[in-house]
Structure formats: C-alpha cells, structure tokens
MITOR-176007 format. One record per atom (N, C-alpha, C): residue number from 0; residue in three letters; chain; z, x, y. Coordinates in steps of 0.1 Angstrom, whole numbers, plus 5000, padded with zeros to 4 digits. Example, Ala and Ser with C-alpha at 12.3 -4.5 7.8 and 13.67 -1.06 7.14 Angstrom:
<atoms>
  nr rest kette    z    x    y
   0  ala     A 5078 5132 4943
   0  ala     A 5078 5123 4955
   0  ala     A 5078 5132 4967
   1  ser     A 5071 5128 4978
   1  ser     A 5071 5137 4989
   1  ser     A 5079 5129 5000
</atoms>
This chain:
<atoms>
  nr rest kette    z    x    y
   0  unk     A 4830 4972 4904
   0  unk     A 4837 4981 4895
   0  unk     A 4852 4980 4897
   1  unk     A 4858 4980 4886
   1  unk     A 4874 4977 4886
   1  unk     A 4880 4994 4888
   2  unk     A 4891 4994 4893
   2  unk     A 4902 5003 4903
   2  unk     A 4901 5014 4890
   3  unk     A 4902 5010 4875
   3  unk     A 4903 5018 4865
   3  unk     A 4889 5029 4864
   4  unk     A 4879 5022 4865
   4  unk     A 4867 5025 4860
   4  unk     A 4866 5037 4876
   5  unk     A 4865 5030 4886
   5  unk     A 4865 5041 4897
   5  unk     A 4872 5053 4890
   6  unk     A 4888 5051 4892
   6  unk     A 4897 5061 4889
   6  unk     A 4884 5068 4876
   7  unk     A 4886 5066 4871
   7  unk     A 4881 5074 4858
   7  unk     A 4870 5080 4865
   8  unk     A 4862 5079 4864
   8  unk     A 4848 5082 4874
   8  unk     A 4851 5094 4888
   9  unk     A 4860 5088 4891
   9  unk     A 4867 5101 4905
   9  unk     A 4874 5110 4900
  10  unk     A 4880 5110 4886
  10  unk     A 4886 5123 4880
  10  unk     A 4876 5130 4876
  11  unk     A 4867 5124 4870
  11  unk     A 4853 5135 4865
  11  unk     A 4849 5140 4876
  12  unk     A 4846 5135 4885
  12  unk     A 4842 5146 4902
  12  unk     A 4853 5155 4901
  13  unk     A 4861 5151 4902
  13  unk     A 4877 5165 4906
  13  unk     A 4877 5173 4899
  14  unk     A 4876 5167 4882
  14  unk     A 4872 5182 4876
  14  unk     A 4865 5190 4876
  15  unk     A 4849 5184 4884
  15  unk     A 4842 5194 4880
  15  unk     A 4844 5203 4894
  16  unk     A 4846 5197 4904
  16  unk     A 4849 5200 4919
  16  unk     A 4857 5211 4917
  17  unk     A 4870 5214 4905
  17  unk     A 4880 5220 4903
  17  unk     A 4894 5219 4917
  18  unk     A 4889 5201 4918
  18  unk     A 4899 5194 4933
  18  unk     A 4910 5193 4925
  19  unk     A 4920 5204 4924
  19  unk     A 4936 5200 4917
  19  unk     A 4944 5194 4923
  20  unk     A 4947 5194 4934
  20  unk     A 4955 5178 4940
  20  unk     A 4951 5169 4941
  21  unk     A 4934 5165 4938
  21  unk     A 4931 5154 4938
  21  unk     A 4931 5147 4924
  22  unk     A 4925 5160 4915
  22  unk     A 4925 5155 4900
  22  unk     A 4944 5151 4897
  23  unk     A 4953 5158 4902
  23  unk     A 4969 5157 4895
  23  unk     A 4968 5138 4899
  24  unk     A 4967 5137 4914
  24  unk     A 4969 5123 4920
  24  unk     A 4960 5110 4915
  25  unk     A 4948 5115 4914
  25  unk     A 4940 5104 4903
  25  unk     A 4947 5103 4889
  26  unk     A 4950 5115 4888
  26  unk     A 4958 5108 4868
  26  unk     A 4970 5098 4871
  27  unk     A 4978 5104 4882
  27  unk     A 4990 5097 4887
  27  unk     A 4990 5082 4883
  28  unk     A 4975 5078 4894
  28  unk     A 4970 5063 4894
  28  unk     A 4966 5058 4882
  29  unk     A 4961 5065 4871
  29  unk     A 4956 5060 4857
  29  unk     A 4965 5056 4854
  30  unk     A 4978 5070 4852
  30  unk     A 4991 5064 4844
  30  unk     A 4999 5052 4846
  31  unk     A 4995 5050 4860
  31  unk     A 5001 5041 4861
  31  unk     A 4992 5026 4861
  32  unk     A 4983 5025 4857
  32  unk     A 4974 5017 4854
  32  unk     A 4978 5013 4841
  33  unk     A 4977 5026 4833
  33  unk     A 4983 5023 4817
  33  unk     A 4992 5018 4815
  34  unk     A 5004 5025 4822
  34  unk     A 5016 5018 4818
  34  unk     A 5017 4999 4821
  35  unk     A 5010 4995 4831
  35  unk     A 5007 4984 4837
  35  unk     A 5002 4978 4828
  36  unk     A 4993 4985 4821
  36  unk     A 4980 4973 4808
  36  unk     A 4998 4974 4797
  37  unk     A 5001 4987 4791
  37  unk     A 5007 4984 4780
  37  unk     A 5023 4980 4784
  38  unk     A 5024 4974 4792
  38  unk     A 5040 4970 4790
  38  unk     A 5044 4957 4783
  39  unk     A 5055 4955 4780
  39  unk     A 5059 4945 4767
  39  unk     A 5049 4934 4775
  40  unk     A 5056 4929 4783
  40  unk     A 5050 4915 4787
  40  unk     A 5035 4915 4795
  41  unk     A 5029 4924 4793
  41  unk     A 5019 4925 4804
  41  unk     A 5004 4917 4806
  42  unk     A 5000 4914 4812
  42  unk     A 4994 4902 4813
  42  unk     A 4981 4909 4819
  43  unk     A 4969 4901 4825
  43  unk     A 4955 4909 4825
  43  unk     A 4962 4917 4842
  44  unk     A 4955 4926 4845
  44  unk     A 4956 4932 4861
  44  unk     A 4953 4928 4869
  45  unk     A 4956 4919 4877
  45  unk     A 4947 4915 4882
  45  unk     A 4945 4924 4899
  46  unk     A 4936 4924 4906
  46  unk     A 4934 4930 4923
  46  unk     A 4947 4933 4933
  47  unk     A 4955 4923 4931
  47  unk     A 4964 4920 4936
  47  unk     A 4974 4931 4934
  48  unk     A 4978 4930 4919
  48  unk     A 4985 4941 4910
  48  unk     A 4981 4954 4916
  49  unk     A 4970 4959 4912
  49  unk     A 4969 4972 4918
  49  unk     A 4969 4974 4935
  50  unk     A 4965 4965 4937
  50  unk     A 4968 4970 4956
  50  unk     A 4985 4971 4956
  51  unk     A 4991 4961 4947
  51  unk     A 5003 4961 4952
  51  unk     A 5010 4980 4947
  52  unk     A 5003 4983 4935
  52  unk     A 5009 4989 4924
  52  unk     A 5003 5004 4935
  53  unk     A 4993 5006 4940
  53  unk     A 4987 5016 4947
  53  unk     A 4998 5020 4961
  54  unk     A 5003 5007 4968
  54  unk     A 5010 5007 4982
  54  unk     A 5022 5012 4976
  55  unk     A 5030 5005 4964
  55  unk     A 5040 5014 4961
  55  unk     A 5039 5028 4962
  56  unk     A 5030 5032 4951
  56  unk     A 5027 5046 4947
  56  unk     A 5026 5054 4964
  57  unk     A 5019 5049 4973
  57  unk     A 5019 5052 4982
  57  unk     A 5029 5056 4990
  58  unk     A 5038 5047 4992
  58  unk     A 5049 5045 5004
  58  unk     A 5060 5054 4994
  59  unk     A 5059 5056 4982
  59  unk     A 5069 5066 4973
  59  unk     A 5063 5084 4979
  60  unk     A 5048 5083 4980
  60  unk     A 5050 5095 4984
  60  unk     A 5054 5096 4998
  61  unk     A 5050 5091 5009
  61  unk     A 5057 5094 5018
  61  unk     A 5070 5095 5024
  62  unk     A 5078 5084 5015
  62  unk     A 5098 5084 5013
  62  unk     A 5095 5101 5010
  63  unk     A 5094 5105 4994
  63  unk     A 5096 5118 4989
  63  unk     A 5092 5130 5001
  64  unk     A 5083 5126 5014
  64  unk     A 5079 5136 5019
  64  unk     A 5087 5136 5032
  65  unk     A 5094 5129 5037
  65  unk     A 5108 5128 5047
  65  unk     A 5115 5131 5042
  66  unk     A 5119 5130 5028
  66  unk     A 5132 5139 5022
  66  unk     A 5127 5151 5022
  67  unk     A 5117 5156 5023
  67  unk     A 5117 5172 5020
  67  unk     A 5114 5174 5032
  68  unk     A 5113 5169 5044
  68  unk     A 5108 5178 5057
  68  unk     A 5121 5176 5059
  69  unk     A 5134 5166 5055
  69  unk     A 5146 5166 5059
  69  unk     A 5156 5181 5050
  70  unk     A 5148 5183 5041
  70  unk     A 5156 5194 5035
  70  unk     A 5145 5209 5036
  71  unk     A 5137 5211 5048
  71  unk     A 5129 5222 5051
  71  unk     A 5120 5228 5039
  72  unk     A 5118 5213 5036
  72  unk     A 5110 5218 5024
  72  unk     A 5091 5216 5032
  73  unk     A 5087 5222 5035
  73  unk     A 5075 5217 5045
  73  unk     A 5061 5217 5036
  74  unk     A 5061 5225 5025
  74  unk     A 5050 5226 5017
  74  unk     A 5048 5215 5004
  75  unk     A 5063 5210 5005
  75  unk     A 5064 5200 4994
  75  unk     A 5062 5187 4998
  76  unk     A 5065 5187 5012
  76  unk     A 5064 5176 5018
  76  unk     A 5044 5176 5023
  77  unk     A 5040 5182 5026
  77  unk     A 5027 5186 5027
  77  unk     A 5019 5178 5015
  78  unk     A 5023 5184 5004
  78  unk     A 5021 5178 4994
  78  unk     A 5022 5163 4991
  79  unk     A 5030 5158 4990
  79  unk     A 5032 5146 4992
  79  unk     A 5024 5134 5000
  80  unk     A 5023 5141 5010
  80  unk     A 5014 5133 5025
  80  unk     A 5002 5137 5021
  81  unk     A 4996 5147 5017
  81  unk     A 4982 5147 5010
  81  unk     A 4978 5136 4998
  82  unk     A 4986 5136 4987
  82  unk     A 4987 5125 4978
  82  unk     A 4987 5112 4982
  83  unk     A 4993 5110 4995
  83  unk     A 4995 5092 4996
  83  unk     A 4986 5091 5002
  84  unk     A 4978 5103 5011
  84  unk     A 4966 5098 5016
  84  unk     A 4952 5097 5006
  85  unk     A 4954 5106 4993
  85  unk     A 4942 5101 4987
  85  unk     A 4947 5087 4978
  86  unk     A 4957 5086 4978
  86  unk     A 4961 5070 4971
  86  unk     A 4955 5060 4984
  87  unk     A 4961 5060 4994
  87  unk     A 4955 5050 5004
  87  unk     A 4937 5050 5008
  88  unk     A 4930 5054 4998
  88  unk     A 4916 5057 5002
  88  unk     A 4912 5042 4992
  89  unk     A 4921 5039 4983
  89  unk     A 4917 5033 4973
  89  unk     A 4922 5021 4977
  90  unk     A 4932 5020 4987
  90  unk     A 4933 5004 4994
  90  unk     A 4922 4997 5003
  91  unk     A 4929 4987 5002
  91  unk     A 4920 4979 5014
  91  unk     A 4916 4986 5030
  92  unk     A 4910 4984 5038
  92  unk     A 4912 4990 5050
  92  unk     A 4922 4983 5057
  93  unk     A 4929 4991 5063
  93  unk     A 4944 4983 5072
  93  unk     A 4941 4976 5082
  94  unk     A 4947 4967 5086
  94  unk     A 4944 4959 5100
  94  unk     A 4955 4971 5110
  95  unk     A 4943 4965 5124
  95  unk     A 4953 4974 5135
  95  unk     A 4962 4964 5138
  96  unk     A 4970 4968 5148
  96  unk     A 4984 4960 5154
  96  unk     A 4978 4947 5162
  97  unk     A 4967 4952 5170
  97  unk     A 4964 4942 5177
  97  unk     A 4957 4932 5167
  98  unk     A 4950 4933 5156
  98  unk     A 4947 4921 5148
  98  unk     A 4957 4917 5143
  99  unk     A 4965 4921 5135
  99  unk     A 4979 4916 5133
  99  unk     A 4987 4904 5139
 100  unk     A 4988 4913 5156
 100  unk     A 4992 4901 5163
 100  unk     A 4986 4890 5169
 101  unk     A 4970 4893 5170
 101  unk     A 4962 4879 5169
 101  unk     A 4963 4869 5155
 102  unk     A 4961 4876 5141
 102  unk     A 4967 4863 5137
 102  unk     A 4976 4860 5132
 103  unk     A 4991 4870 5136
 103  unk     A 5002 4864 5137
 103  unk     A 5003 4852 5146
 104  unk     A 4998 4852 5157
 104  unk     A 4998 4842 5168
 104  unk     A 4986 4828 5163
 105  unk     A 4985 4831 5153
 105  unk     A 4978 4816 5146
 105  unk     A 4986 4812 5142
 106  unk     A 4993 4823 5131
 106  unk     A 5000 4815 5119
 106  unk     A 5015 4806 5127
 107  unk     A 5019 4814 5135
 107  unk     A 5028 4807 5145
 107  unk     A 5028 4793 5150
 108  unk     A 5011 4793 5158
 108  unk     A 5010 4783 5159
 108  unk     A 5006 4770 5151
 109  unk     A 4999 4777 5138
 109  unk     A 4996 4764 5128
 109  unk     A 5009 4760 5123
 110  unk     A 5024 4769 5121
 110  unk     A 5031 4763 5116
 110  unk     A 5043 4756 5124
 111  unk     A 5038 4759 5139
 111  unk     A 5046 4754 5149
 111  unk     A 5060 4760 5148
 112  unk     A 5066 4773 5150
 112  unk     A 5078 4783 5150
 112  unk     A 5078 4785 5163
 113  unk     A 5088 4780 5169
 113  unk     A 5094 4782 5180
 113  unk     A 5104 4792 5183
 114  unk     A 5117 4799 5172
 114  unk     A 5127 4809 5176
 114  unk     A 5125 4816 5163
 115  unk     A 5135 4822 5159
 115  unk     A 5134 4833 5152
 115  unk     A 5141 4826 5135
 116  unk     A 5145 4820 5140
 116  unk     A 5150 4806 5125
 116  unk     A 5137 4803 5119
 117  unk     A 5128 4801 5126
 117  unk     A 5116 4799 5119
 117  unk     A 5105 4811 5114
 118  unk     A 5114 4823 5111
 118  unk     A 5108 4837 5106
 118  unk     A 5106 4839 5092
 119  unk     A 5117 4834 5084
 119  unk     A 5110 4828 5074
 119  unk     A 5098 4823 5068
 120  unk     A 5097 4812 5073
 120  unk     A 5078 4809 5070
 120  unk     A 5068 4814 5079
 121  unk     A 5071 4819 5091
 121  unk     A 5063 4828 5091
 121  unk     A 5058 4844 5085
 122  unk     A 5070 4848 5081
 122  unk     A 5067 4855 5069
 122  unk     A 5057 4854 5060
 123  unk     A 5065 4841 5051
 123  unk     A 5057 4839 5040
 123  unk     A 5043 4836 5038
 124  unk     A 5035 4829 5055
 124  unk     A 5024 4828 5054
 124  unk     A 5017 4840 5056
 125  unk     A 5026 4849 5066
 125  unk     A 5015 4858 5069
 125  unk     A 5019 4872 5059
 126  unk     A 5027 4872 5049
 126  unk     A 5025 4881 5035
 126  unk     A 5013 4876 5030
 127  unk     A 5012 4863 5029
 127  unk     A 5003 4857 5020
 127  unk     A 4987 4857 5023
 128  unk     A 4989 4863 5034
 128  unk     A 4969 4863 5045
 128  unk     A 4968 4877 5042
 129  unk     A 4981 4889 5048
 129  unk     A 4979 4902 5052
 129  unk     A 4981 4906 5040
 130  unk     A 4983 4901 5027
 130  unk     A 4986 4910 5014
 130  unk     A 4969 4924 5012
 131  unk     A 4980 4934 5015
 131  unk     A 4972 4947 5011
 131  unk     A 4969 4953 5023
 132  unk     A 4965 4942 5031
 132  unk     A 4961 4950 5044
 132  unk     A 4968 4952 5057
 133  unk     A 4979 4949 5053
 133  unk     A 4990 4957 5065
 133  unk     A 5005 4955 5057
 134  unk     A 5010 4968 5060
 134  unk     A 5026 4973 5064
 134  unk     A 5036 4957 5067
 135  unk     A 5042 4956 5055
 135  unk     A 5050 4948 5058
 135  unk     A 5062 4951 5069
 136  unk     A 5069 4957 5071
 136  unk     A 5074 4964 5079
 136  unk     A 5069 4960 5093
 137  unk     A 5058 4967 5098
 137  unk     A 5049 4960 5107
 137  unk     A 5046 4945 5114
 138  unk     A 5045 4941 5097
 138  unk     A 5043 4925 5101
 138  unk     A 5056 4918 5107
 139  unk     A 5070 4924 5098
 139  unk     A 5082 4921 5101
 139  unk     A 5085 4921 5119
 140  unk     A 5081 4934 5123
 140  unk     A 5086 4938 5134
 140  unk     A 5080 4929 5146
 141  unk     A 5063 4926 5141
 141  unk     A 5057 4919 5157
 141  unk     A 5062 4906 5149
 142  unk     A 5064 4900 5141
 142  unk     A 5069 4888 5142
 142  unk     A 5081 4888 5149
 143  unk     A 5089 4894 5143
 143  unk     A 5103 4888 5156
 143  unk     A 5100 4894 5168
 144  unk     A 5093 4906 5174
 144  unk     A 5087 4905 5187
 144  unk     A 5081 4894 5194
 145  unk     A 5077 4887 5186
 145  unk     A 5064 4868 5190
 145  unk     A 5073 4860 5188
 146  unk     A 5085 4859 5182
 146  unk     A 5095 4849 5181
 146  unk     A 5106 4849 5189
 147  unk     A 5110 4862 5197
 147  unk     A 5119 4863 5205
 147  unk     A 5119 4859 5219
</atoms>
C-alpha cells in the first residue's frame, strides 16, 4: 500500500478515534503529498520522495520545538515533538549507531579511505546505502570519527 493510501486510511481511524493531533499531523502529510503530485514540474512519487519528504517534515518539527523550549514556550514545543514522532512512525525503522558504524567500516574499506580527504566518498556511498534509515548528521559524525 502506497504512503497516500495509508495516510488516507489512518485519518479515518483519527476521526473516528476523535485523535486531534493525530488527525491535524496526518492531513499535514497528505498536504504535502498533494502539493508533491501537483507541482509544475512534478513527476510520479516515488519511495524515496516521501521518506525524504516525511524526514524533512520531521526534523522541521523538532527545529520548531527547540525554538520554543528556547523561548519557554513548553506546551508548544510539546506539541511539536508529539507530531514528529507520529511523522517518524511512517519512516523506515532507524539503524542504531553501532550498525552504522559496522557498515560504515565496510564502505571505508571497499573504497579504500585512509584520512579524512577521503570523506567525501565516503559520504556519498554511505547516503546512498543509509538513505532513510539514519540521521545524516550521525553518519557525518562517525565518519570523521573512523577517519580520524
């Protein structure tokens, strides 16, 4: 079943549930589904698209929710971190650190990177394995940890 068809399907539960932060946060994901199908140049959706389109939506609520625990806003921010966690239900499951850094330590070795000049392609291969299922950020960090 495609990410739309769920969505659609998990807002009829919330309604009838009368789940209001879950129903506001599933429309969130629609609309932005829609806007994705109708934009000028838009091309079919593909998996990829929406994992990427979900981790934004994601990592937007939790920025918005450090600005409000930075401005004692604690209920808004509350808010926020509830939302990105029903968005992240709809991702992939995350790799832990320690799988990460086991097959960071492949990609290392298949592409033979010895210092940190060679962080670059190690990047690029391991966006291209861990796409959806880990924190770039993360990836960033144990790589130059294994390169250093």
């Amino acid at each position: 079943m495609s990410l739309e068809q769920t969505i659609n399907n998990d807002i009829k539960t919330a309604m009838l549930a009368k789940d209001k932060l879950r129903l506001e946060t599933l429309r969130s994901i629609k609309a932005g589904i829609l806007l994705a199908k109708t934009a000028e140049n838009a091309t079919e959706i593909t998996e990829d698209f929406e994992i990427k389109m979900l981790q934004k939506m994601a990592k937007q609520r939790k920025e918005s929710a450090t600005i409000y625990s930075r401005q004692n806003r604690p209920e808004l921010a509350e808010k926020e971190l509830a939302e990105a966690e029903i968005i992240e239900q709809y991702l992939p499951q995350q790799l832990s650190e320690e799988e990460i850094t086991d097959e960071l330590k492949k990609i290392i070795a298949g592409i033979g990177a010895t210092s940190a000049k060679d962080m670059r392609k190690v990047m690029g291969a391991a966006n291209k394995q861990f796409a959806g299922k880990a924190d770039g950020r993360l990836i960033a960090e144990t790589v130059k940890k294994l390169l250093s």
